[in-house]
C-alpha positions as CSV (number, residue, x, y, z in Angstrom):
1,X,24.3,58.9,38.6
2,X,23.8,58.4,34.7
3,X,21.0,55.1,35.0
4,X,20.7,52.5,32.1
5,X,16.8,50.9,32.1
6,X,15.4,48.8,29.4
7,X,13.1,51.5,28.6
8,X,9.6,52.0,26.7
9,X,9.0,48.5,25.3
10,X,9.3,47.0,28.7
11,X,6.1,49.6,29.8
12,X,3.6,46.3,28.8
13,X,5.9,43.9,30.7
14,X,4.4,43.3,33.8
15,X,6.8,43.0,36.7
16,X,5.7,38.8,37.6
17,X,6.2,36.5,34.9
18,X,3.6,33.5,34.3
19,X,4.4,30.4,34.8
20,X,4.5,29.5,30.6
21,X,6.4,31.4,27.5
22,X,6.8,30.9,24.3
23,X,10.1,30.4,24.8
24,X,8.9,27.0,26.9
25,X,6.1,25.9,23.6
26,X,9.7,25.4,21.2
27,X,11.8,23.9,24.2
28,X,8.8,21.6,24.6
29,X,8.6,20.4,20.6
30,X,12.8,20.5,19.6
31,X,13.4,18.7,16.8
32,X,15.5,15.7,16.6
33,X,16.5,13.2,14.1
34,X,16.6,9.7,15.5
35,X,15.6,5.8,14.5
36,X,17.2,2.9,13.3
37,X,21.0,2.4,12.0
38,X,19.5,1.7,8.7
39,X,16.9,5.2,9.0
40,X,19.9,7.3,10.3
41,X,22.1,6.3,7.4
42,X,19.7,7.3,4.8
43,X,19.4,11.0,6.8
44,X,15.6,9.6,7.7
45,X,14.3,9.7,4.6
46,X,12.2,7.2,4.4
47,X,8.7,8.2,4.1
48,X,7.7,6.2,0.7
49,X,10.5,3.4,1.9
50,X,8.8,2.2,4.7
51,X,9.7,-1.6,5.9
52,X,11.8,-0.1,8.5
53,X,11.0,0.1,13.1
54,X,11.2,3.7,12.7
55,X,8.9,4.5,10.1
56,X,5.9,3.5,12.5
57,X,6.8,6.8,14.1
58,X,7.4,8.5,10.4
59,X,4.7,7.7,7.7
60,X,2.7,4.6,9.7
61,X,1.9,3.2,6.1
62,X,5.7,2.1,6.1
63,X,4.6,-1.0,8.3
64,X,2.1,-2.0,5.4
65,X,5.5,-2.6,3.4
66,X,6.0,-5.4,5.9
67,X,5.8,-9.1,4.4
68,X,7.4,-10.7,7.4
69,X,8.1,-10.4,11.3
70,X,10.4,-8.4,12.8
71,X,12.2,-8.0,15.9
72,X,14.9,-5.2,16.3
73,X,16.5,-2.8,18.7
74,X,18.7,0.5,18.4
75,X,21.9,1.8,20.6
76,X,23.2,4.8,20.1
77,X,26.8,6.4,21.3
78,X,26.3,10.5,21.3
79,X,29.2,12.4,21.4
80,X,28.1,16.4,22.0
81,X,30.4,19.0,21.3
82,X,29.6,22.7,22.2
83,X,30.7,26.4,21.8
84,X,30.0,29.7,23.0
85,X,31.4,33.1,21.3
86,X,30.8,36.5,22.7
87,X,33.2,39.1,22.2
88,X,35.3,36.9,20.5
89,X,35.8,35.0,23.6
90,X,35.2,31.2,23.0
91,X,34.1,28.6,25.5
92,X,33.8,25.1,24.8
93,X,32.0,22.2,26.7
94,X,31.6,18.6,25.7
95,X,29.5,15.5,26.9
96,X,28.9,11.7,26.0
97,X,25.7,10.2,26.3
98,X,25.1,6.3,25.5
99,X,20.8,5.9,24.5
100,X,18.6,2.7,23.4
101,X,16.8,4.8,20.5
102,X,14.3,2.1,19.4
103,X,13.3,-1.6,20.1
104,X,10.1,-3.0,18.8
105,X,8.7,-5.6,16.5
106,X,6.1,-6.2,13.5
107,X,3.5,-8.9,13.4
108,X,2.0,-10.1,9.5
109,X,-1.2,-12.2,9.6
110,X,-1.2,-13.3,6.0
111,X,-4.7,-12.6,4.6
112,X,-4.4,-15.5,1.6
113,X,-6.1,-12.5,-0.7
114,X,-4.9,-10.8,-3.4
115,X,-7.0,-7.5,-2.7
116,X,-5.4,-7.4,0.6
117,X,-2.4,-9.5,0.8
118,X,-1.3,-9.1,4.3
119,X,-2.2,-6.9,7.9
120,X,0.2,-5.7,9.8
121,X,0.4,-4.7,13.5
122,X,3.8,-3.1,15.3
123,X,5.0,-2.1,18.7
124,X,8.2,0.1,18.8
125,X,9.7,2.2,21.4
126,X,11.5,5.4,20.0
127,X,13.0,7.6,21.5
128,X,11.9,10.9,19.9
129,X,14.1,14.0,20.9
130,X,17.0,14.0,23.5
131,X,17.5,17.4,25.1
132,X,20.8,16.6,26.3
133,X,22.8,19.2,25.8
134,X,25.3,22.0,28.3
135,X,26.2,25.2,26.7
136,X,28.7,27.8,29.1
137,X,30.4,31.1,28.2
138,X,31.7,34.5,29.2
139,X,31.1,37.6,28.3
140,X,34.1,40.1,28.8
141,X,32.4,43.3,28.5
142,X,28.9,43.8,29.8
143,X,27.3,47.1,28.6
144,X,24.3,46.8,31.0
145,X,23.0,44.3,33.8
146,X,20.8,41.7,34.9
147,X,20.3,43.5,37.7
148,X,19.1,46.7,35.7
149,X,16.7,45.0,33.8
150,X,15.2,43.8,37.0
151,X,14.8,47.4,38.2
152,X,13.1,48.2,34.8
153,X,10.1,45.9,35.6
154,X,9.6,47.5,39.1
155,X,9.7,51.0,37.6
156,X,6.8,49.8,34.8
157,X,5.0,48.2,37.1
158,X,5.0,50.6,39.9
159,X,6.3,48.5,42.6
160,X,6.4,49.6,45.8
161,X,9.0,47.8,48.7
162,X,6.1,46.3,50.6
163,X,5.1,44.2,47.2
164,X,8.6,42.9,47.4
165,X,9.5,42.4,51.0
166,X,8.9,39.6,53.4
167,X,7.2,41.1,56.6
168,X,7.2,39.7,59.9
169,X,6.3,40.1,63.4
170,X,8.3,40.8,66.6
171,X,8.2,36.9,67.0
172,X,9.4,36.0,63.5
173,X,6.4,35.1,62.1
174,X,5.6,35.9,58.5
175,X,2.6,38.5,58.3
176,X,3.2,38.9,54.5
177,X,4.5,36.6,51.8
178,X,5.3,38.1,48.7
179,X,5.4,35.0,46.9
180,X,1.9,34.0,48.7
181,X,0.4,37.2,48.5
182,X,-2.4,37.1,50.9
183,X,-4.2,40.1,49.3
184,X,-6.8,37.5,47.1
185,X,-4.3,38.3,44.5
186,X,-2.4,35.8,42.3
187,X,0.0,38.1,41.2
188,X,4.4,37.3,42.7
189,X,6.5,39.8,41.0
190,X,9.1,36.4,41.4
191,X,12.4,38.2,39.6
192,X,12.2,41.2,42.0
193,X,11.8,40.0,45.3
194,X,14.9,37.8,44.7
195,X,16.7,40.9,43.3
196,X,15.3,43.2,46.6
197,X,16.1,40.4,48.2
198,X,19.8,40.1,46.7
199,X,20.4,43.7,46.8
200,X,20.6,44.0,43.6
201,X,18.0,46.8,43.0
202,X,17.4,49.8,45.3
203,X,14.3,51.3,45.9
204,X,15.0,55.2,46.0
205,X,12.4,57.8,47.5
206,X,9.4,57.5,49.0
207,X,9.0,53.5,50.2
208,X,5.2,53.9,48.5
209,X,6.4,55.2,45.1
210,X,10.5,54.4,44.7
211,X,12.3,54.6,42.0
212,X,13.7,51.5,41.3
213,X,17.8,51.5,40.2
214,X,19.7,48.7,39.2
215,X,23.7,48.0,39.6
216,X,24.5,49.4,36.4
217,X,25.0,53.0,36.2
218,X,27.7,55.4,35.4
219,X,31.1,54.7,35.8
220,X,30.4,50.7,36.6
221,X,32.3,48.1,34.2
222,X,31.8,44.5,34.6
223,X,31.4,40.9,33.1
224,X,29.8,38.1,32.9
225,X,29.3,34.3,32.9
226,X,26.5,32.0,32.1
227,X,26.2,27.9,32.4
228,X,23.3,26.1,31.1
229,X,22.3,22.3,31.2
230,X,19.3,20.7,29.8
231,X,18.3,17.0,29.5
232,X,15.8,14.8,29.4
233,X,14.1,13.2,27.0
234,X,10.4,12.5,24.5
235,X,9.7,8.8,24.2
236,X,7.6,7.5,22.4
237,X,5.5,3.8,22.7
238,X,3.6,2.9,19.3
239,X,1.1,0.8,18.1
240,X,0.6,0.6,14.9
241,X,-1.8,-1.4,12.5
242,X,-1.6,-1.1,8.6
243,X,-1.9,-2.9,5.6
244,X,-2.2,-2.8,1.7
245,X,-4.1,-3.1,-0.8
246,X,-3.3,-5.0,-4.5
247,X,0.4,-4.6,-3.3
248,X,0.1,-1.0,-4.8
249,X,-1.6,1.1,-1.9
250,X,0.0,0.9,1.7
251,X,-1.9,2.4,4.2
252,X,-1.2,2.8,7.9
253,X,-2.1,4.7,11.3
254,X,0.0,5.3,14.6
255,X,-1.6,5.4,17.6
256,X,1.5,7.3,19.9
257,X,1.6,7.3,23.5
258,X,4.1,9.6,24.8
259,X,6.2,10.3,28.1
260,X,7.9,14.0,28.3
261,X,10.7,14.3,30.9
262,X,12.5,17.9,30.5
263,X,15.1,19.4,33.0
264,X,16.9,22.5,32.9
265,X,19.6,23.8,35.3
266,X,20.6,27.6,34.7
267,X,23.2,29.5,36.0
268,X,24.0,33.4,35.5
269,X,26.7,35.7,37.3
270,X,28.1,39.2,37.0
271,X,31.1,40.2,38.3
272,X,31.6,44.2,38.3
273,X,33.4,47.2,39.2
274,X,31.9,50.0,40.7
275,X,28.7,49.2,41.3
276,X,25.7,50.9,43.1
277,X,24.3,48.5,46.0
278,X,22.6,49.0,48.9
279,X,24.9,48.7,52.2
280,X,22.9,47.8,55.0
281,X,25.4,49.2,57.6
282,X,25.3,52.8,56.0
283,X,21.5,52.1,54.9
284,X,22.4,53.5,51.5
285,X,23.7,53.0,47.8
286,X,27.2,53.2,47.6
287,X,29.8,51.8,44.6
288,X,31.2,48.7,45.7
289,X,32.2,45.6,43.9
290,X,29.7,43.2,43.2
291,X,30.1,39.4,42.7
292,X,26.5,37.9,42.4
293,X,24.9,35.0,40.4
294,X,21.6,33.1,40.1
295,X,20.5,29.7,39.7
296,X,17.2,28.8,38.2
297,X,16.1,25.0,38.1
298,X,13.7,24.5,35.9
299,X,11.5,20.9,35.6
300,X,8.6,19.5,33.3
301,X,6.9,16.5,33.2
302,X,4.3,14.8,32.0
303,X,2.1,12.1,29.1
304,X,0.8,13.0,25.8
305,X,-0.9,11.1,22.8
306,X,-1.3,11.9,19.2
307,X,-2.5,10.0,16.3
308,X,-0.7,9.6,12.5
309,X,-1.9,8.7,9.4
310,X,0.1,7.6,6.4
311,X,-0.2,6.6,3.0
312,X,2.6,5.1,0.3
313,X,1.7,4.6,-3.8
314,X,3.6,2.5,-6.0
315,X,2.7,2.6,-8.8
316,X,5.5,1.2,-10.3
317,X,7.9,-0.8,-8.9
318,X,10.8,1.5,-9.9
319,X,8.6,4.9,-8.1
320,X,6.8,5.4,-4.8
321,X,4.9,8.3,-2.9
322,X,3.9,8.9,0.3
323,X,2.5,11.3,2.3
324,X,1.6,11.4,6.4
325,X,-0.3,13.5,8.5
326,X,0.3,13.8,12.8
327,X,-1.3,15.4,14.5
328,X,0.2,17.6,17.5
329,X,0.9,15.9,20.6
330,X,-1.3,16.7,23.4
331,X,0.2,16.9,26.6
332,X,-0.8,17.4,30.6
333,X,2.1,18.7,31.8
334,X,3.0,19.3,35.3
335,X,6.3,21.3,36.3
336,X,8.4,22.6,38.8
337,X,11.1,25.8,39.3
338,X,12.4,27.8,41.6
339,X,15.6,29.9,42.2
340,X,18.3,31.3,44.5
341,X,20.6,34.0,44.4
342,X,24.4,34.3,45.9
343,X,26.1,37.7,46.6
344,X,28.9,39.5,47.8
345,X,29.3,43.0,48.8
346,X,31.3,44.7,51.4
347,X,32.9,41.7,52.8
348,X,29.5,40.1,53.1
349,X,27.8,36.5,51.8
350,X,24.4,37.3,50.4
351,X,22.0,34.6,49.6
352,X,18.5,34.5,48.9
353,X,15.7,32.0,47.4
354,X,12.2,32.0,46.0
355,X,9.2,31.7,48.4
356,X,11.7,30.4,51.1
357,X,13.4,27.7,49.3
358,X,10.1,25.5,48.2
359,X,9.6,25.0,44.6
360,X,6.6,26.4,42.8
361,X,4.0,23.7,40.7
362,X,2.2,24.2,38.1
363,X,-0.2,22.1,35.8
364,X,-1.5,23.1,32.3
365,X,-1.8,21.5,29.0
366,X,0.0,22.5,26.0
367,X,-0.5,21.3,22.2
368,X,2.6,20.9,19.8
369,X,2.9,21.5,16.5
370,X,1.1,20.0,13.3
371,X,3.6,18.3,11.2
372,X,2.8,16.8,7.7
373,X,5.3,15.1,5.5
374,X,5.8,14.2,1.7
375,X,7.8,12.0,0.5
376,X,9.5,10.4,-3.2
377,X,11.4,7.8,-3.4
378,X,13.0,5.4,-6.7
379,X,13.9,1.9,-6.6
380,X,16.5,1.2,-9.9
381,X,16.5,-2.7,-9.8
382,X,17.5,-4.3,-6.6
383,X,20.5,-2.5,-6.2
384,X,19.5,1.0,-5.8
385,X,17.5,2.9,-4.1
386,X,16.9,7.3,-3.5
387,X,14.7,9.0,-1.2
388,X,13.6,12.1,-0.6
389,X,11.2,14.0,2.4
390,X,9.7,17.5,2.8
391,X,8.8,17.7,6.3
392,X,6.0,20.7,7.8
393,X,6.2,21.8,11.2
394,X,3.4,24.8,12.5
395,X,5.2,26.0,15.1
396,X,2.8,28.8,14.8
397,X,0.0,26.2,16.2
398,X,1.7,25.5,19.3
399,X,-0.9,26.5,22.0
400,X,-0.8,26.3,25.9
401,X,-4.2,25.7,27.9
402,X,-5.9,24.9,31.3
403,X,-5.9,21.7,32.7
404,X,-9.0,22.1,33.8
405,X,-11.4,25.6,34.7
406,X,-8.5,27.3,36.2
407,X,-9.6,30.5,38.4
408,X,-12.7,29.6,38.9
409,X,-12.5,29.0,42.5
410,X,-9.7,26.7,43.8
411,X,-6.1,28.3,45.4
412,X,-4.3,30.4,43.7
413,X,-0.5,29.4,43.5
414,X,2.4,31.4,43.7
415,X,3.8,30.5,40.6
416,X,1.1,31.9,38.6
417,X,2.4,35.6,37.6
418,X,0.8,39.0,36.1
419,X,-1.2,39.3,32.9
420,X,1.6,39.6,30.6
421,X,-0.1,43.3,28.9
422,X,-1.9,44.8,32.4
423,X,-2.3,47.6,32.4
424,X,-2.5,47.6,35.9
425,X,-0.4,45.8,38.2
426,X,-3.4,44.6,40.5
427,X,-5.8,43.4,37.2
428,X,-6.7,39.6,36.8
429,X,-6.3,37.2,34.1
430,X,-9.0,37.8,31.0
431,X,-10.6,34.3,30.9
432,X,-8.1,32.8,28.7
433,X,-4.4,33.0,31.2
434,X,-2.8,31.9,27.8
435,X,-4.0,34.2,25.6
436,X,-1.2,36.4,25.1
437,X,2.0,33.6,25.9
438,X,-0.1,31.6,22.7
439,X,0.2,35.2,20.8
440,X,3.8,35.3,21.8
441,X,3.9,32.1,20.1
442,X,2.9,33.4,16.6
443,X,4.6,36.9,17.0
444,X,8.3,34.7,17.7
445,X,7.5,31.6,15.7
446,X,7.0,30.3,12.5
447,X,6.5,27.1,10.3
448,X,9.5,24.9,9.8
449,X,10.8,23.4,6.7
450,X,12.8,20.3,6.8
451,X,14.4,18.4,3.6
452,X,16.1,15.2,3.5
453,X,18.1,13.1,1.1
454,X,19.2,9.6,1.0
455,X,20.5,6.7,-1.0
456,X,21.3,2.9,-0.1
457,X,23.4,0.8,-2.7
458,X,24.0,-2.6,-2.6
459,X,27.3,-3.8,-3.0
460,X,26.5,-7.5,-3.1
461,X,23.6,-9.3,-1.4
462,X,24.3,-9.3,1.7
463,X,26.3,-5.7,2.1
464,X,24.5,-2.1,2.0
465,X,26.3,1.5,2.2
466,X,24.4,4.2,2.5
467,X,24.4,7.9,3.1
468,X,22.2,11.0,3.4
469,X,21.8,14.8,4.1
470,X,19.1,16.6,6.2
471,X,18.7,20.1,6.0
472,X,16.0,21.9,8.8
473,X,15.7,25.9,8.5
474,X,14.7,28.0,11.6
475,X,11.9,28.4,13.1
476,X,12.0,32.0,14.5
477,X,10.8,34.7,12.9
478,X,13.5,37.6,11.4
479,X,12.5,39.9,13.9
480,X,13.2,38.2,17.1
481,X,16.2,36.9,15.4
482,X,17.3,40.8,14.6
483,X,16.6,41.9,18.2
484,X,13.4,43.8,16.7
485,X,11.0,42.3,19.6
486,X,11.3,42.4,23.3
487,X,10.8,38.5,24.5
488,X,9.0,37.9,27.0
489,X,10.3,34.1,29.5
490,X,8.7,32.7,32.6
491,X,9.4,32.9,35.9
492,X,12.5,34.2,37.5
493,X,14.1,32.5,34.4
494,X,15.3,35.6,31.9
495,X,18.0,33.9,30.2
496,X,16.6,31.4,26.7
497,X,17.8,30.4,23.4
498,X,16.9,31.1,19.6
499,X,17.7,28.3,17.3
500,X,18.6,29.1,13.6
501,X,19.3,26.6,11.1
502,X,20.5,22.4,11.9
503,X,22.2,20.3,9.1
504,X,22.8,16.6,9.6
505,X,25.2,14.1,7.3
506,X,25.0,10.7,7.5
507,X,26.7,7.5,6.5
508,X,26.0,3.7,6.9
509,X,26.5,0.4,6.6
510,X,24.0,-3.0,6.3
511,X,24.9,-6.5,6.2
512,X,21.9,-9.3,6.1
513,X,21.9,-12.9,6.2
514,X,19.0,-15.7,6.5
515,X,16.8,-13.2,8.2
516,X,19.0,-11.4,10.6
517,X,20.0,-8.3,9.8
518,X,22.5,-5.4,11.6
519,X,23.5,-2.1,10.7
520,X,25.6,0.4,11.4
521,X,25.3,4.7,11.0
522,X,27.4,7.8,11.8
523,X,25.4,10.5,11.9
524,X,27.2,14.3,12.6
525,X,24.7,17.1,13.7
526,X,25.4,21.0,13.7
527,X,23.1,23.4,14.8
528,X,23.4,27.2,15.4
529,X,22.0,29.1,18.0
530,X,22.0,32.3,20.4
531,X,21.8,32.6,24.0
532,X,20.3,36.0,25.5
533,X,20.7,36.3,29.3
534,X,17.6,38.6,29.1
535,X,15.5,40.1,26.6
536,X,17.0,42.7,24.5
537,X,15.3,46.7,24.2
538,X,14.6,47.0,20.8
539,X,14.5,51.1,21.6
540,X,17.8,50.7,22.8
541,X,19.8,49.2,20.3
542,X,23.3,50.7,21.9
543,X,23.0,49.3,25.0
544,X,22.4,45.8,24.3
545,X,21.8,42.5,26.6
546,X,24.7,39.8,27.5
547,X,24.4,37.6,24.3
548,X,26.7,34.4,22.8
549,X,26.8,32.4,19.6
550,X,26.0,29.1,20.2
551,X,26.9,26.2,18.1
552,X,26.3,22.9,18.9
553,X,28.3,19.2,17.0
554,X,26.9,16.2,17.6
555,X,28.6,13.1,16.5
556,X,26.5,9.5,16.9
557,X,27.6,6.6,16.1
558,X,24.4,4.3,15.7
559,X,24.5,0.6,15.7
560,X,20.8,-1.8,15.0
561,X,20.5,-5.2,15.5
562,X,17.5,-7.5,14.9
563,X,15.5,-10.1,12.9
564,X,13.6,-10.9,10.3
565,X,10.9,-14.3,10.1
């Protein structure tokens, strides 16, 4: 039997994978383009603008614009449009989502001095980043197998079939947990216990020393499906307090308490022809058909904080600049996964799940990217106004760390995995368990560079139109892009996404009267993507993993409402 392994880069893989990636650090700090009707319209660009409930979370020196009160909230209608192309097969999904974005308000105590005219404070909810999203596909033609790649981490890790079998006594009672190793090790080889457990590898030789074979081998032909779901949600509470001096320097600082709530549900199946599994009632490999998929559920929650600092110069009426610094959110995280399997093979319903059906926990803090922004906008009169941001974001800086002195004593959990570059599969963690996912992180990742564009005119008094454009490039590097990299996920969870580039038109209206004020934006997102089931073999470039184009249209309609005394 002719057998197809990811091969030589997967040597340094070890065969349990932690409970962190660096696939989790971008899920964790997505980009996302959200705020008021008025923001939206102008494509966000509103850092030397301020006077606006979303620039608190922006360039905080926007509420020292601020001359009056204000009250105001933000709905939001999101219509999600989805696509997924392998092959040249296409699958589409859609979804509707209804959101409050943003509802705060701005206090001015009046100073009575010309130095400092006025000090402002604000409170705003914003909902940051919505990771609402479902993405499904087919892939006609599969040229090698989940199931394969699993048998590929045994091999390089030297697995032997009592590292991956459940063993009991003549009563049923469990003498050895794989997933609670009992050996005062920390170490669950998670993806290949479910697949021993699935059938879908076979251990071949000597039980001590197999040889590890996957589905996929000569004269086997197959597809595959995949189904992902994410949501969830960053929001944001803000307090801000600025002011400004000689009506020429507008200063301001964000104090931002955050809530994280991110959920993923991900489904993978193969259907083939011809494949080598084990039959229990022969006790040996034999080519069958196979019908198997996996579920992974995948939760993270948790608080964070981080601090902003903003500045806006005018020093003319007709030309402002401003520039605004935050710092990366810091969060304590906690999270949850697990994962079960579902197969049939001669006639027979398979099913399995990790460490018995509980889910595994895990707590750990992680660090999201620096972000800095600069900003120009011009006033012409009182009728028109153009805006323009540049917009940093280190992706490189993301960083995961412990809670607390993780190792050091305490109960090890079954959710922690192997040292990511062991070179044996019974060494411990070096004394950072981070070290190389936060390497991962700067191999994969790099800065991001966002640019938008907007303009307001004002028709008459009362009556605003506005529109904008927001361009944001990718932030993964060429080579994981180009399939030059083996990537390395979390968990029993092979299967993530690369993001390329995301471009964002807008359009808006404004009407104000005596104070009140309420506009209205449409906002149309489209973002590219690419899903891998499971880490490609750069040595291998003929036989590569199940992948699909993803694109992703969003189209919001965004309506604000509030008031001005």
């Amino acid at each position: 039997m002719k057998k197809i392994y990811l091969t030589l880069t997967l040597a340094s893989l070890s065969f349990g994978a932690f409970a962190q990636s660096a696939i989790d650090a971008y899920r964790f700090s997505q980009p996302d383009l959200r705020g008021t009707a008025r923001f939206m319209g102008m494509a966000g660009a509103f850092g030397a603008l301020g006077g606006d409930l979303s620039t608190l979370s922006q360039n905080p020196a926007g509420i020292g614009v601020y001359r009056s009160n204000e009250i105001g909230f933000t709905l939001d209608l999101d219509m999600q449009n989805s696509s997924a192309t392998a092959q040249g097969l296409k699958s589409t999904d859609s979804r509707t989502k209804f959101y409050l974005d943003n509802i705060g308000g701005v206090a001015t105590l009046r100073l009575n001095s010309t130095a400092m005219p006025n000090l402002n404070i604000g409170f705003t909810y914003n909902k940051g980043v919505s990771f609402n999203r479902r993405y499904k596909g087919n892939i006609p033609q599969l040229a090698n197998s989940m199931s394969n790649y699993m048998a590929a981490l045994a091999n390089n890790e030297g697995l032997t079939v009592a590292d991956v079998s459940t063993i009991v006594d003549n009563n049923n009672n469990i003498i050895y947990d794989p997933y609670n190793p009992n050996d005062g090790g920390i170490q669950a080889p998670w993806l290949d216990i479910l697949g021993y457990d699935s059938y879908l590898i076979n251990p071949n030789g000597n039980p001590d020393n197999p040889s590890w074979t996957g589905q996929y081998g000569s004269g086997t032909t197959g597809s595959a499906m995949f189904d992902v779901t994410e949501s969830g949600s960053v929001d944001e509470y803000n307090i801000a307090i600025g002011g400004n001096i000689a009506n020429t320097v507008f200063w301001g600082m964000n104090f931002d308490i955050v809530n994280f709530n991110y959920n993923l549900n991900a489904n993978y199946g193969e259907n083939l022809s011809n494949a080598y599994v084990y039959n229990p009632n022969s006790n040996s490999v034999e080519q069958t058909a196979s019908q198997w998929g996996m579920r992974n559920l995948y939760s993270a929650n948790g608080q964070g904080f981080n601090y902003q600092l903003g500045l806006i110069f005018k020093p003319v009426q007709e030309l402002r600049f401003g520039i605004a610094f935050h710092t990366p959110t810091y969060y304590n995280l906690t999270e949850t996964y697990s994962a079960n399997t579902g197969a049939q093979y001669y006639g027979q319903n398979i099913s399995a799940s990790t460490n018995n059906g509980y889910p595994g926990s895990q707590s750990y803090n992680f660090q999201s990217p620096w972000k800095v922004i600069a900003s120009v906008a011009g006033v012409i009169g009182s009728k028109f106004i153009i805006s323009a941001d540049y917009e940093w974001n280190g992706y490189k800086t993301m960083k995961f760390s412990e809670p607390n002195n993780y190792g050091v004593g305490g109960d090890w959990g079954w959710d922690y995995g192997w040292d990511l570059y062991s070179a044996s599969p019974k060494a411990l963690y070096n004394t950072d368990p981070y070290a190389y996912t936060n390497q991962d992180i700067k191999d994969i990742y790099k800065s991001s560079n966002s640019l938008r564009i907007g303009a307001e005119y004002r028709v008459t008094p009362s009556f605003s139109v506005r529109a904008g454009y927001s361009f944001v490039s990718s932030p993964v590097e060429a080579k994981a892009k180009n399939n030059d990299m083996t990537i390395y996920t979390a968990g029993t969870m092979p299967n993530y996404r690369l993001d390329d580039t995301t471009n964002y038109i807008t359009a808006g209206l404004g009407y104000r009267k005596n104070g009140f004020y309420v506009d209205l934006a449409y906002v149309y997102k489209h973002m590219n993507s690419e899903y891998h089931a499971f880490t490609p073999d750069p040595s291998e470039p003929n036989i590569p993993s199940p992948q699909a184009k993803l694109a992703f249209s969003n189209s919001r309609i965004v309506l604000s409402a509030g008031f001005k005394f």
